[in-house]
Steps between C-alpha positions, in 0.01 A plus 500: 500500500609669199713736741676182642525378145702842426718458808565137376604588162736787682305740374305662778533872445370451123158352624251801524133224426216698752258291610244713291698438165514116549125540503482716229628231244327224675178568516423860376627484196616138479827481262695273790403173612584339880532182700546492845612150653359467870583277802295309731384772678393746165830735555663543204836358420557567135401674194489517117432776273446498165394606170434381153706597209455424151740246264436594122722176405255280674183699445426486834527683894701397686613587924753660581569471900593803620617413863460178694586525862472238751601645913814357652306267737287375266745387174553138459089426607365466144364885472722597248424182295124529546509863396676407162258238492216703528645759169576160309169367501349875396765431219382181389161554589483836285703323188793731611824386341766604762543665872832726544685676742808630562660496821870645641772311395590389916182369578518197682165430313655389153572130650145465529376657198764230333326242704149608357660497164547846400751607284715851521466644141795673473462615174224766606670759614252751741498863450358748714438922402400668811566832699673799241514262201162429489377835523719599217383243315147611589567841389580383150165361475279617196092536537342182409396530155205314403535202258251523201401152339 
């Protein structure tokens, strides 16, 4: 699903997830988190993945949804509701002060996010380094130099 996810978002030919990376990070060394939203008969419909991040103004994690997609047939049952549910109530549950995301800025999705009552917070403005300028900036790196106390 995260390859129709990519083709959703127009984005097809930048989706290279394997199968054996997806597992990697879920379960071999665990540093993403997933839903999966199922119909009647236990095929899947929908997914969340996730991951906690860290807020030092409120002193606490918090999750930041990485990608939410419900299939074509299946939006408007509930699944994508129960899935944001689900990371709410890990939220509250685990004293977790917020869940983010950001999404494309033509997703039909952001009339129901409104109607769930999340607010765009457009004055957080993402950045991303990848590709050449993240290996130069890699290459500037120092050794770690231990910290004496």
């Amino acid at each position: 699903m995260v390859h129709e996810l990519a083709d959703f978002e127009r984005a097809a030919d930048q989706c290279h997830l394997t199968i054996d990376q997806l597992e990697h990070v879920l379960f071999a060394e665990p540093t993403v988190f997933g839903h999966v939203a199922v119909d009647d008969a236990d095929a899947p419909i929908g997914f969340a993945l996730w991951f906690l991040k860290f807020s030092t103004w409120t002193g606490t994690s918090a999750i930041h949804l990485e990608d939410l997609y419900v299939r074509p047939a299946a939006r408007g049952t509930g699944a994508g509701g129960a899935l944001l549910a689900a990371l709410a109530e890990i939220c509250v549950r685990r004293g977790y002060h917020r869940l983010e995301w950001v999404m494309l800025d033509w997703n039909p999705a952001a009339e129901f996010y409104a109607a769930i009552g999340a607010e765009v917070t457009a004055d957080w403005v993402p950045y991303r380094l990848s590709g050449d300028a993240l290996t130069r900036l890699a290459e500037r790196a120092s050794p770690a130099t231990p910290i004496s106390r």
